[in-house]
N, C-alpha and C positions, 0 to 999 in steps of 0.2 A: 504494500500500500504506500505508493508516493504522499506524500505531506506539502502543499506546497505546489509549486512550478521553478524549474529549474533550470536558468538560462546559461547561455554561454555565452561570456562578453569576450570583445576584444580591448584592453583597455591599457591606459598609461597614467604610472602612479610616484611617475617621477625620479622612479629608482634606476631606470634600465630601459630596452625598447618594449614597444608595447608588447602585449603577453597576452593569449586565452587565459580566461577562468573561468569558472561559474559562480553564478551567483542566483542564489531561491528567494524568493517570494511569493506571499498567498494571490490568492486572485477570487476573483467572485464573480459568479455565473450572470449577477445580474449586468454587468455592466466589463466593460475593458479595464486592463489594469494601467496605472501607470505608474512605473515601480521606481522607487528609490534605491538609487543605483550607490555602489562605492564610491568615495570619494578617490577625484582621478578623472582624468578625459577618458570618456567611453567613445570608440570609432564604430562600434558594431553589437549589436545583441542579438541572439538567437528568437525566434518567437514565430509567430503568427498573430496578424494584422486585429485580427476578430476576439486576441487576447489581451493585446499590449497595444497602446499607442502614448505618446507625448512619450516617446525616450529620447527624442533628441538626439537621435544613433539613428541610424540605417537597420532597418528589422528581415532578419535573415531566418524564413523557413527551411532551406537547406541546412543550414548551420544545427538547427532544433534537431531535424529529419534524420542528419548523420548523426549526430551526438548520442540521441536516445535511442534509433533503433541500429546502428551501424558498429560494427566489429573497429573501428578504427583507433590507432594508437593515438596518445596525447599530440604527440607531433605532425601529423597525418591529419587529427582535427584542424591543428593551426594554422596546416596550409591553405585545408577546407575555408577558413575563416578568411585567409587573405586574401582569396580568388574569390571570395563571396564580396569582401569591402571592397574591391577595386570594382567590380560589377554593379552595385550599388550606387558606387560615389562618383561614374562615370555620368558625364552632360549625356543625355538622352535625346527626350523630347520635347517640343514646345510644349504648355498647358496657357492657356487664358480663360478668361470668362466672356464666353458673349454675349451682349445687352440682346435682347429681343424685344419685340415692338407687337402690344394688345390692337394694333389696329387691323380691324378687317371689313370688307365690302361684303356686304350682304345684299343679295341681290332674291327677289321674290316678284311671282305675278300678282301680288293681292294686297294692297296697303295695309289691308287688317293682320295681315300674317306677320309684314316685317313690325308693326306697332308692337305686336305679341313677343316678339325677339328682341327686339330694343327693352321693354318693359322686364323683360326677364334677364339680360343678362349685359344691359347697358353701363351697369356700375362697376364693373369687370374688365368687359370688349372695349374700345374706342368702334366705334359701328358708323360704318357710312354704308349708308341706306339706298340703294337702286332699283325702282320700277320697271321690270319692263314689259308690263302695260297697265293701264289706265292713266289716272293721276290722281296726286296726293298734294293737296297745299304745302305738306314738309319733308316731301318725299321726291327726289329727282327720278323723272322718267328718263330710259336711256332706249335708244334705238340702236341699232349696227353696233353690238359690242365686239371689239378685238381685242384678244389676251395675248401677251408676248412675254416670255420671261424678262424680267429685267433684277440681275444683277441674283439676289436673295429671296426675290421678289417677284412680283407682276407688274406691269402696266396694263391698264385698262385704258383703251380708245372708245368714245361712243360718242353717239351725236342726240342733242336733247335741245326741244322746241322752247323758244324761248318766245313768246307773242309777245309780252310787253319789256322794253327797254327802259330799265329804270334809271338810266341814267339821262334821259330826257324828260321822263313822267315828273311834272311837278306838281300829281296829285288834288288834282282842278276839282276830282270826283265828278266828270261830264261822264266819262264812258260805263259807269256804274247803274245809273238810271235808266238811261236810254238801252240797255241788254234785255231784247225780250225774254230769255231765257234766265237771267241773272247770272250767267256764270262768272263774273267779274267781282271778287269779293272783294271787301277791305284794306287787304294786304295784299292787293291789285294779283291776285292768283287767278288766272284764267284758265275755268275747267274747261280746253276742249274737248272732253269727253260729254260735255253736256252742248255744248256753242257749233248753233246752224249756220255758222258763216255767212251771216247777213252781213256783217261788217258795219253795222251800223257806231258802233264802238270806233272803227279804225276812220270814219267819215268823220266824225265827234271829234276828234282829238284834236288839239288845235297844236301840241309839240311832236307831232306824226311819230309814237312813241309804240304804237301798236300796228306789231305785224303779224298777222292770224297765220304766215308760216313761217314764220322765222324759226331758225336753226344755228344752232351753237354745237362747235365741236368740242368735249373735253377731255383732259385724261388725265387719272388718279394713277397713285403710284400706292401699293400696299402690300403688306408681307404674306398677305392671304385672303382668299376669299372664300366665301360659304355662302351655297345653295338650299334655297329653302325646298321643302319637298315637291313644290310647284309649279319648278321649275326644271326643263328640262335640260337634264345633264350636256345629253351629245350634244347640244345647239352650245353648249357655251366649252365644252371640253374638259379635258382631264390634266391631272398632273399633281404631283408633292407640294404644292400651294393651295390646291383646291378640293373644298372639302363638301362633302355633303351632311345636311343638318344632322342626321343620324349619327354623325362623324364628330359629334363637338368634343367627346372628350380627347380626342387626337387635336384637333384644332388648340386646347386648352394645354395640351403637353407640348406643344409648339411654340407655345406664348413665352413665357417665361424663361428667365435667363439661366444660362447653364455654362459648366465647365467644359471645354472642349480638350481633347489632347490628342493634339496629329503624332500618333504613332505609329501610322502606316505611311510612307512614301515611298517614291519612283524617284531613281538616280535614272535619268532619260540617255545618260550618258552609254549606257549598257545595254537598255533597251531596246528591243530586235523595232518598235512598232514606231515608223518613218511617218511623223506627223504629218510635214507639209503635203506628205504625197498620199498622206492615207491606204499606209501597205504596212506589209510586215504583220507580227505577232499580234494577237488580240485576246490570246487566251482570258487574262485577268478579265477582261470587257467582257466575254460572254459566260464566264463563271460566276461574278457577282450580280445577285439577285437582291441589292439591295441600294444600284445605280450610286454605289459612290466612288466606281473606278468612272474616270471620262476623260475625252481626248478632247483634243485640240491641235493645232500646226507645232503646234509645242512639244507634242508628245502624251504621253501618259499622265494623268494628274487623280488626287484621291480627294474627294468631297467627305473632311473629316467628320463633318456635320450629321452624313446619312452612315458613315462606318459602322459597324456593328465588332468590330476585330473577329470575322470569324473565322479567318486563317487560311480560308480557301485561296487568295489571289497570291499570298504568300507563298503557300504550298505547292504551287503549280509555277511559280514564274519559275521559267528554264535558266536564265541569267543570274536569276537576283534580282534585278534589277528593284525590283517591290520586296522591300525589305519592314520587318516589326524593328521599330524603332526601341522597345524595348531589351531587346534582346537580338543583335543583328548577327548575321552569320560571323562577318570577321572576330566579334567579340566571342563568339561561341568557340571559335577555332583556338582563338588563344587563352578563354577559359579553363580548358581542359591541358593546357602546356605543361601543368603544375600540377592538375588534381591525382590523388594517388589508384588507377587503377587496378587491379592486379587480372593478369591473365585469364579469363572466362570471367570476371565480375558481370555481373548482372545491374544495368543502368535503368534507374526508376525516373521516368520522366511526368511530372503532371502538375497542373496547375495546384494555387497555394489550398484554396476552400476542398478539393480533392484529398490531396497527401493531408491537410488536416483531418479529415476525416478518416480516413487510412491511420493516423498517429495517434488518434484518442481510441480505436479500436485496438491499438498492439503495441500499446505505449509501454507495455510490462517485459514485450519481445522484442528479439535481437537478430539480426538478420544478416549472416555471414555473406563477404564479399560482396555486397551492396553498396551503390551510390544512389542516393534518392537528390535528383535534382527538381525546384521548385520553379516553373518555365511558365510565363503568360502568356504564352500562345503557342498550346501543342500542337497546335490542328494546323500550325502555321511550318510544322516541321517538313522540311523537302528531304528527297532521299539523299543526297551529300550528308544531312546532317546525322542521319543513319549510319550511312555505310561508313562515316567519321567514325562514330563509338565503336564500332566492328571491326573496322582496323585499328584500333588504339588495344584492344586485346579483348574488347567484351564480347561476353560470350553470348548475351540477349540483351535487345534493349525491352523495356514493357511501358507504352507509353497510356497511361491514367487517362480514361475520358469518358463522359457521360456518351453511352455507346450512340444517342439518339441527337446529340448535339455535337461528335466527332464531324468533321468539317470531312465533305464527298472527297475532296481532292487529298486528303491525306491516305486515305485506304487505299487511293491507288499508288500512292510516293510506299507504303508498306509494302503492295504489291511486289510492286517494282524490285524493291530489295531481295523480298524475301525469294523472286524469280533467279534473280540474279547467283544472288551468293548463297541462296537457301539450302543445297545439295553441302555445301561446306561445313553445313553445324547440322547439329544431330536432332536438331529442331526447329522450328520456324525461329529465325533469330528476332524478329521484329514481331512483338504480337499489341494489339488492341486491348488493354483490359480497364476493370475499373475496379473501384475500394473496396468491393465486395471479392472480388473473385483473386486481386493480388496476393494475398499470403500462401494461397496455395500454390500460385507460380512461384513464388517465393522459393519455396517449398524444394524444389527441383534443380541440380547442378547443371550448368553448360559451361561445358569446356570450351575454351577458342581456337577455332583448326589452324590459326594463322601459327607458322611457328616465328615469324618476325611480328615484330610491333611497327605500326607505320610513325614516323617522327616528326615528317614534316608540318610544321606548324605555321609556315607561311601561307598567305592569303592575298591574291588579286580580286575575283570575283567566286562567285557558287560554280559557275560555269567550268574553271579550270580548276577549284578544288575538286571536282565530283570527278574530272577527267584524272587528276594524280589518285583519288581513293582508286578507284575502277582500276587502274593502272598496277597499284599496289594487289589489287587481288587479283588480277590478272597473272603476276607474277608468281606469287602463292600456290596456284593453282591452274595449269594449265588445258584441263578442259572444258573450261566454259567456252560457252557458244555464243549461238545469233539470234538474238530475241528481236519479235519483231509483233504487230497489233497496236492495239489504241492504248496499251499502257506504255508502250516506248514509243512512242510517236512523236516526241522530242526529241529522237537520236537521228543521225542518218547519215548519208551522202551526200555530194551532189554530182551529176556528171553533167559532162562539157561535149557538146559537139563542135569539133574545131576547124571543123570544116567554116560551121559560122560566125565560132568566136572571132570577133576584131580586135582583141584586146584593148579596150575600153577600159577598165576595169571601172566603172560604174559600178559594179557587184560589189570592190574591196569598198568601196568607199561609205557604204552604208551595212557593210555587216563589222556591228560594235560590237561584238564578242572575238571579233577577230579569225572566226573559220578558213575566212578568205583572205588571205593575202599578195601580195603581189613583190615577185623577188624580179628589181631593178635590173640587177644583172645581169639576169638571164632573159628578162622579157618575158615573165611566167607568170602563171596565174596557177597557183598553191593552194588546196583544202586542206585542212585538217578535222576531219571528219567528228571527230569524241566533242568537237566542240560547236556544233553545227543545232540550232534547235529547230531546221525545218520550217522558219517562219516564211519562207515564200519572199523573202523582199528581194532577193537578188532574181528570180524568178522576174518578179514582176517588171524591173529596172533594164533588165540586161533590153538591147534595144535589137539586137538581132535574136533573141528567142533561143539561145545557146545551151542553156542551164534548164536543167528537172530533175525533181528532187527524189532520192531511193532513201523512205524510211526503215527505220530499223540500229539498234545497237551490237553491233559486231567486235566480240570481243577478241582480235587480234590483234598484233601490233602493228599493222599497217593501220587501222582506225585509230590509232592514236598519235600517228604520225604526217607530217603534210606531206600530201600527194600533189602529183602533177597534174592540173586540171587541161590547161592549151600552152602552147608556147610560142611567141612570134618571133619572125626573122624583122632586123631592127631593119629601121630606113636610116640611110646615111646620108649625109650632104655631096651634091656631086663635085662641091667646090673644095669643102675645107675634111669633110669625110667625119663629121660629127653627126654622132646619132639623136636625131629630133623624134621619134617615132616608130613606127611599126608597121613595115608594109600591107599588113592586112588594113591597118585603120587608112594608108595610104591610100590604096587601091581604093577603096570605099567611095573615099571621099570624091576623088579623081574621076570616078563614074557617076557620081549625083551631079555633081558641076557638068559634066560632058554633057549628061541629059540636061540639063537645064541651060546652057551657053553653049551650044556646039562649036560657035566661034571663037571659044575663048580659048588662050594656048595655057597649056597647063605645065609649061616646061618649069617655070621661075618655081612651082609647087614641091620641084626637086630640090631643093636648096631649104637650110635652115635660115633662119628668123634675120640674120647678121647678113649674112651671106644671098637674100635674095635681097636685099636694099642695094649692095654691092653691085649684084648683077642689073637690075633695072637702072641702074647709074648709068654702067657702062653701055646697056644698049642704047638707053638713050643719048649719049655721046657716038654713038655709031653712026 
């Protein structure tokens, strides 16, 4: 029977460098503790969020997760602790508050209905009220509405009858009497839903102030708008601004100001998806079902506002490029430079509310050869970050998830693995579990088949780690094959018809993961296949139609080495013998001009940049 709660601090007491210890404290079910710590600068405390807060330290449920349930020696914790504060105390991500705005357009067929909605929810909403039809003495009728997104927001364009201009009406009260219908009230409100167009009113006026069709354009600008039941949807459209009455309590969780924290972003730099031209990768695009990935000539960009972090755009980008800012691959890679694994360890990965509940169930147990790491975005894990733990010596990773909320795109990144390297371990090394069913995976030894440890702790992108892990079990083990279907559909080829290559390279220039390159000296055009995600943009670009694409992951060592895609013979200058080019791009060119000027001489074309200046000199001295 524990007494108490029992942390592990990291801390400085003046004597020497800072040191682990532990330090106990009660706690109480009703509320979080905040504990009175030793005297001494504290860098770090063990816990969980939902137990401890106000410590003034960086609160580490790894640090708790190893401590209580992990075989680990005193020194072995402390490194635990130091790879956990440096994670911690690292600049992350933005966080601000953003103001929100109660104002919304309410738009109904019936003045009595929006009266009903102002009366009920007017001291709350900022309500701007729109007819569109009859009239309302305090209610603006609108005709021809246009909705346009603007910025956070809508614009509303509409056009509404204005008969009397009140900025000539000097209220003589002539046109009031003389109205055989009376529609002309007090407040010079002219119902034309009642007014026969006699115009006897507009004869009367002696400041020609009334025009029985006058038309005013207007346009509101508002952060949303709401349809009453009586009005019909389709005619005014859809979209994340507009809601329908039955929708207020959405409407109401939209108002009000909130903390946003962009911990999802796109490094555009890496990503395969070519804004200006609208090609390349889109996977992120049509995996998010919650429209907060969106493009532009820019590139990729993430609307932190509709994020949900649910790991799937993460878990799938083939680059990186969309990276969880809380936890990014580089930091991951050199996370683990330090942590103590031992050969077949078993790696627990799962979010904090998870593994806490996993640690109040088996907080009296001890679990040999374990590392329980506490990750805020599992579902966010790509398979590099797999087949990392698996070459570092482990022998399973088990990664913690509510099975029904495990993000689609991860099961296939397990897939993937477990296809790959799964024949190497004596069991599926990558499994899917949750807090229930863990102790008995627990339960069970895997040994690591790798008999090296992979070391490399350097980091570019996802793209060329996942090509050195593969590489590493390539070598390990030489009968892995050639996997190929819709879970490796990010691996591939490309072949070159060279018959049509010009050597352009328009291809190299837009694939930023660098598959394609282009070696100067030989006038080559080089893949390197392991590094290729199949995104189609050198497809789409190349201008002679050269390039198509063969999916599929081939684990030899020609896929992980550049191949020769075309090669051109150079063009040389006929004067000074300097290479400007490439006789295919020559030739090309030399025959679209023929067809287009047949009179034009194409000799001075033979000559570099310097050297035809030179020549048109001297012929014209000729």
């Amino acid at each position: 029977m524990q007494n108490g709660f029992t942390s592990y601090i990291v801390r400085y007491d003046g004597s020497g460098a800072p040191a682990l210890a532990e330090h106990t404290f009660p706690l109480h079910p009703s509320q979080p503790a905040s504990p009175t710590l030793p005297e001494g600068k504290t860098f770090l405390v063990s816990g969980f969020s939902s137990l401890i807060n106000n410590t003034l330290a960086p609160l580490s449920p790894t640090l708790q997760l190893n401590g209580d349930l992990g075989t680990f020696s005193s020194p072995q914790l402390a490194t635990i602790a130091q790879a956990e504060l440096k994670r911690l105390t690292r600049p992350g991500f933005r966080r601000f508050i953003k103001e929100k705005n109660p104002k919304v357009v309410v738009i109904g067929e019936a003045s009595a209905d929006i009266h009903r909605f102002i009366d009920t929810y007017g001291g709350v909403l900022e309500i701007e009220p729109l007819l569109v039809r009859g009239s309302d003495p305090t209610i603006t009728t609108a005709e021809e509405i246009n909705i346009h997104d603007d910025h956070n927001g809508l614009r509303l364009d509409f056009l509404t009858r204005v008969p009397v201009d009140l900025s000539r009406c000097t209220y003589c009260g002539s046109c009031g009497p003389i109205c055989p219908e009376q529609c002309i009230d007090e407040h010079l409100f002219l119902d034309l839903g009642r007014c026969s167009f006699c115009k006897e009113c507009v004869r009367i006026c002696p400041q020609k102030a009334i025009d029985l069709y006058g038309i005013e354009k207007q346009t509101i600008h508002t952060p949303a708008l709401l349809l009453l039941t009586d009005v019909d949807s389709e005619f005014i459209g859809r979209g994340d601004n507009i809601f329908q009455e039955d929708e207020i309590s959405r409407l109401f969780a939209s108002i009000y100001d909130c903390r946003i924290d962009e911990t999802i972003a796109c490094d555009n730099t890496i990503c395969q998806y070519i804004g200006r031209l609208d090609q390349g990768c889109e996977l992120c695009l049509n995996t998010c079902t919650h429209a907060a990935i969106q493009k532009d000539e820019e590139g990729i960009h993430v609307d932190q506002e509709r994020c949900v972090e649910c790991g799937d755009c993460v878990a799938l980008c083939p680059t990186g490029a969309l990276q969880s800012l809380r936890f990014t691959d580089a930091h991951f890679i050199e996370y683990f430079q330090d942590i103590p694994l031992k050969p077949g360890s078993t790696v627990v990965v799962g979010r904090e509310e998870l593994l806490h509940a996993f640690w109040w169930l088996n907080r009296d147990r001890t679990f040999t050869d374990t590392f329980f790491l506490e990750h805020p975005c599992v579902e966010g894990f790509h398979s590099m970050h797999m087949l990392f733990l698996l070459a570092l010596g482990a022998g399973r990773v088990l990664l913690v998830g509510d099975h029904e909320d495990t993000g689609k795109e991860l099961h296939r990144q397990i897939q993937q693995v477990n296809t790959v390297v799964g024949d190497l371990f004596p069991g599926p090394p990558i499994v899917s579990s949750d807090p229930g069913t863990l102790p008995s995976l627990l339960g069970a030894t895997a040994p690591s088949p790798c008999p090296d440890s992979y070391s490399n702790f350097s980091f570019t992108n996802r793209r060329e780690k996942l090509a050195s892990v593969l590489a590493f079990f390539m070598e390990q083990n030489e009968s892995l094959d050639q996997y190929t279907g819709e879970v490796f559909s990010e691996f591939g080829t490309i072949l070159c018809d060279q018959q049509r290559c010009s050597s352009c390279l328009a291809c190299v220039g837009e694939c930023r993961i660098q598959s394609l390159i282009a070696d100067s000296n030989r006038f080559a055009l080089l893949q390197t296949p392991i590094l290729c995600t199949q995104c189609g943009a050198c497809i789409s670009l190349c201008p002679e139609q050269a390039l198509t694409l063969r999916p599929g992951l081939i684990m030899n060592k020609d896929f992980f080495a550049p191949q020769l895609l075309s090669q051109a013979d150079p063009m040389q200058c006929k004067r000074c013998g300097k290479i400007f080019g490439t006789r295919q791009s020559f030739e090309r060119v030399m025959h679209v001009l023929k067809q287009k000027q047949p009179e034009l001489s194409l000799d001075l074309f033979s000559y570099c940049e310097d050297c035809r200046i030179l020549q048109m000199i001297e012929v014209t001295k000729a």
